[in-house]
C-alpha positions as CSV (number, residue, x, y, z in Angstrom):
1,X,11.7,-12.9,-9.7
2,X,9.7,-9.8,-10.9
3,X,10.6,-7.4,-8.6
4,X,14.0,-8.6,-8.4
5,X,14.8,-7.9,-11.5
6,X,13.4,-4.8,-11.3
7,X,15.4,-3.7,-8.2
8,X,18.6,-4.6,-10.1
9,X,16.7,-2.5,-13.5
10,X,16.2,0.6,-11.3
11,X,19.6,-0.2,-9.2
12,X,21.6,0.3,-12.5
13,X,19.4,3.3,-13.6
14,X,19.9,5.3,-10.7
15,X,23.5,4.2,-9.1
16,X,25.5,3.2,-12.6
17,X,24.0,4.5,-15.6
18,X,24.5,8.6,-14.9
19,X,28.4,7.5,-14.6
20,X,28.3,6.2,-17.8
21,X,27.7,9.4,-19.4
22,X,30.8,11.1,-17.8
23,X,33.8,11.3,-19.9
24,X,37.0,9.6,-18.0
25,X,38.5,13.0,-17.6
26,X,35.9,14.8,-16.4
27,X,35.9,16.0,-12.6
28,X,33.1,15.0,-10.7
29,X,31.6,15.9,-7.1
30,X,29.0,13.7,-4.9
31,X,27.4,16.0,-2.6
32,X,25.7,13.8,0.3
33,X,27.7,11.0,-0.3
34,X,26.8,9.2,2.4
35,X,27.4,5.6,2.9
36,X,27.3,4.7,-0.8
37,X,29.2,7.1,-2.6
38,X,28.8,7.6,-6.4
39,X,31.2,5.1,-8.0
40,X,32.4,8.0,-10.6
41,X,32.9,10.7,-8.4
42,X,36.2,12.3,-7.9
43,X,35.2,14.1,-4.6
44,X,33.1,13.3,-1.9
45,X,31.3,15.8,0.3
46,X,28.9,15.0,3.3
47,X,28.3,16.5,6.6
48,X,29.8,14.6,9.5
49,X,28.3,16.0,12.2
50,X,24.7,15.0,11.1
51,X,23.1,12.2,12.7
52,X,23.3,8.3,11.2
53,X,19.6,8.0,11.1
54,X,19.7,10.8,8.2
55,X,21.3,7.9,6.0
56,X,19.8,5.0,4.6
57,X,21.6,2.1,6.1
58,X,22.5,4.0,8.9
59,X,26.4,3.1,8.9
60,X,27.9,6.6,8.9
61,X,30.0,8.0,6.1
62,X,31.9,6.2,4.0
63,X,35.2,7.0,3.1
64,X,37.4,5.3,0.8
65,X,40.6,6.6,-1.1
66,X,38.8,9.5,-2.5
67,X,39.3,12.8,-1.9
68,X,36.7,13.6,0.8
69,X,35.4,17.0,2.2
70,X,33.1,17.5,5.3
71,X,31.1,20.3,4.4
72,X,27.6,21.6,4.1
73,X,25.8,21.5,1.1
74,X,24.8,25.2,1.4
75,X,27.9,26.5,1.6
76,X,30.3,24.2,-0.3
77,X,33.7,25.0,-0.2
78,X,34.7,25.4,-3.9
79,X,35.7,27.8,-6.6
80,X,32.5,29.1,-8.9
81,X,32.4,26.7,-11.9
82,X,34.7,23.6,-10.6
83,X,33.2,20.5,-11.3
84,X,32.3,19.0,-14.7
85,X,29.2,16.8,-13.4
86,X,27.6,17.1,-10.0
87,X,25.8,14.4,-8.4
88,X,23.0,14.8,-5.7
89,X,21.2,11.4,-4.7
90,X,18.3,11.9,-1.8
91,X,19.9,15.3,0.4
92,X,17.7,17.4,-0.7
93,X,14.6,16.4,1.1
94,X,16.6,17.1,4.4
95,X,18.2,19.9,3.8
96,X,16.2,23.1,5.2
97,X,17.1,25.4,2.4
98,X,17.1,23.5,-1.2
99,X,17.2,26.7,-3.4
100,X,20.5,27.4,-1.6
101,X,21.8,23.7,-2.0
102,X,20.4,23.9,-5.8
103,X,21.9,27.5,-6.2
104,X,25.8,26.2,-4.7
105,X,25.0,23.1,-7.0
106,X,24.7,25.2,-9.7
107,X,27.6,27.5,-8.8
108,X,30.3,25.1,-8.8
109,X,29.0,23.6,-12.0
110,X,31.4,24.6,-14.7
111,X,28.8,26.6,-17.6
112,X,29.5,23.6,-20.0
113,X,28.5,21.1,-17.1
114,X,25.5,19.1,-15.4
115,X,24.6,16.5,-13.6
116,X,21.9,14.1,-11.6
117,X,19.5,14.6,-8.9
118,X,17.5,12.4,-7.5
119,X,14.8,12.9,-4.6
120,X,11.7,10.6,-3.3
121,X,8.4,11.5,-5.1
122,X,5.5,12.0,-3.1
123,X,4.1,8.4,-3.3
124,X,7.3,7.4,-1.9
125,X,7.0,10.1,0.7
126,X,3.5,9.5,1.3
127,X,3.4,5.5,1.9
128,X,7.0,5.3,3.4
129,X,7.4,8.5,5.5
130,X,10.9,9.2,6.9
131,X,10.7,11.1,10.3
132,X,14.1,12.9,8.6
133,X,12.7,14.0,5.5
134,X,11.8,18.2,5.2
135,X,9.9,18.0,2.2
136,X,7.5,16.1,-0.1
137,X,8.7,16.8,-3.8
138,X,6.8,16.1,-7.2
139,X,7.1,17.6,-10.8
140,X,5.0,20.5,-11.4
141,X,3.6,21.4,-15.0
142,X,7.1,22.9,-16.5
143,X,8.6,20.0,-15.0
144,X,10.4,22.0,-12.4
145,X,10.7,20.2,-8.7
146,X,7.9,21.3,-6.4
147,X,8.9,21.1,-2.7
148,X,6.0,21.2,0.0
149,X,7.1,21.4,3.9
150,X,6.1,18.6,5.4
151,X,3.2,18.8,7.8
152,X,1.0,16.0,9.9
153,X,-2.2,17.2,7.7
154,X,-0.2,17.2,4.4
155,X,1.1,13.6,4.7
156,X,-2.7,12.2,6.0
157,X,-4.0,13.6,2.6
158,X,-1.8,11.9,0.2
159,X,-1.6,8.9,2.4
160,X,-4.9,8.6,2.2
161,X,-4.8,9.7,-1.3
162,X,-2.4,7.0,-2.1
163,X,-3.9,4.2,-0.3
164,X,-6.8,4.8,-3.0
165,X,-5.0,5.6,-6.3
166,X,-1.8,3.9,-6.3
167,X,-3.4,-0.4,-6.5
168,X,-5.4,1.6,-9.5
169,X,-2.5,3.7,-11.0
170,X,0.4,2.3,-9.9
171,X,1.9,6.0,-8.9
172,X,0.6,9.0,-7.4
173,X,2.1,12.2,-8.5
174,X,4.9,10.7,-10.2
175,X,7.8,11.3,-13.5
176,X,6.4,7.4,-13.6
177,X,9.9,6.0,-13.1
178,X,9.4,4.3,-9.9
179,X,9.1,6.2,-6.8
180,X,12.1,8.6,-7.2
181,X,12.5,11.5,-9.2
182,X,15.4,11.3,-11.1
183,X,16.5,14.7,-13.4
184,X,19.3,15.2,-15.5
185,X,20.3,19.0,-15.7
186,X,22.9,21.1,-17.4
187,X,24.2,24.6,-16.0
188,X,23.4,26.2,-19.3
189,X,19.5,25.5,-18.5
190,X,19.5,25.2,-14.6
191,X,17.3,23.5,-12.3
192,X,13.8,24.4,-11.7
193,X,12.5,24.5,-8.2
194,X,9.3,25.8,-6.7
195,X,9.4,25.7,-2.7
196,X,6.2,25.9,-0.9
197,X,7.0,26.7,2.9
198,X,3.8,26.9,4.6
199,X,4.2,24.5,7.4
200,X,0.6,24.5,8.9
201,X,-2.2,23.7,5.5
202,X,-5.5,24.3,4.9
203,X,-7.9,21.9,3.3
């Protein structure tokens, strides 16, 4: 019952709650919809080209009565400051550029905007590997997003790593919410990110 509850807890904190926060009037843009689109967004945007297994229940794209765009998330095809609140729920550990994604996020924000990201941690990435994801993300000291290339040796070390801290700890690397990073932003302070793209590391 436990953990049930808390899957419906962290359900409502990641899928409902940010809506909540969005005036009725505002116009809002899901980037990577996917196959369970934000329930407040105004326009959906996914690629439909890119494989099923890149999506979590593997059913495709959804589209419903919503204004949807096929696009890519590094190029998205909209005016500079458009949307009121941006939403961007696990894409960006498989896209191969996330400053670009972050930097078109950012670009189509209106300046008095925001938004939500969400992304695995690296506990999640490190116990529950998926062969899709680019990157391993966790929080650096300024709080700023911290993406590491993925790499065989990389993924061994914090596996291992995890399979020792985490029955202690309860999270490895983590924000502590779970095993997803989730951020709030606004345009006005932007959205930290530190890439490190070294694909072969050194122990």
């Amino acid at each position: 019952m436990k953990n049930y509850l808390s899957t419906i807890w962290w359900w409502y904190k990641r899928k409902i709650e940010p809506g909540l926060k969005i005036s009725k009037d505002a116009k809002v843009l899901d980037i990577g919809s996917g196959d369970k689109p934000f329930w407040r967004a105004n326009i959906l945007v996914d690629k439909l080209d890119l494989p099923d297994d890149q999506r979590a229940s593997f059913q495709g794209v959804k589209k419903d009565n919503r204004e949807f765009v096929d696009a890519d998330a590094a190029e998205l095809p909209f005016d500079d400051n458009s949307f009121d609140f941006v939403y961007c729920s696990h894409l960006l550990e498989h896209v191969p550029d996330p400053k670009k994604v972050i930097a078109e996020i950012l670009r189509v924000t209106k300046p008095t905007g925001g938004g939500y990201i969400e992304v695995p941690n690296l506990m999640n990435e490190s116990t529950m590997p998926h062969p899709t994801h680019l990157w391993m993300i966790g929080e650096g000291p300024d709080h700023e997003l911290v993406f590491y290339r993925k790499s065989k040796q990389l993924h061994q070390l914090l596996h291992h790593n995890g399979l020792h801290t985490a029955p202690k700890t309860g999270r490895m690397f983590t924000n502590g919410e779970n095993v997803f990073i989730r951020r709030y932003w606004t345009r006005q302070n932007g959205i930290k990110i530190t890439v490190i793209d070294e694909v072969q590391h050194k122990y």
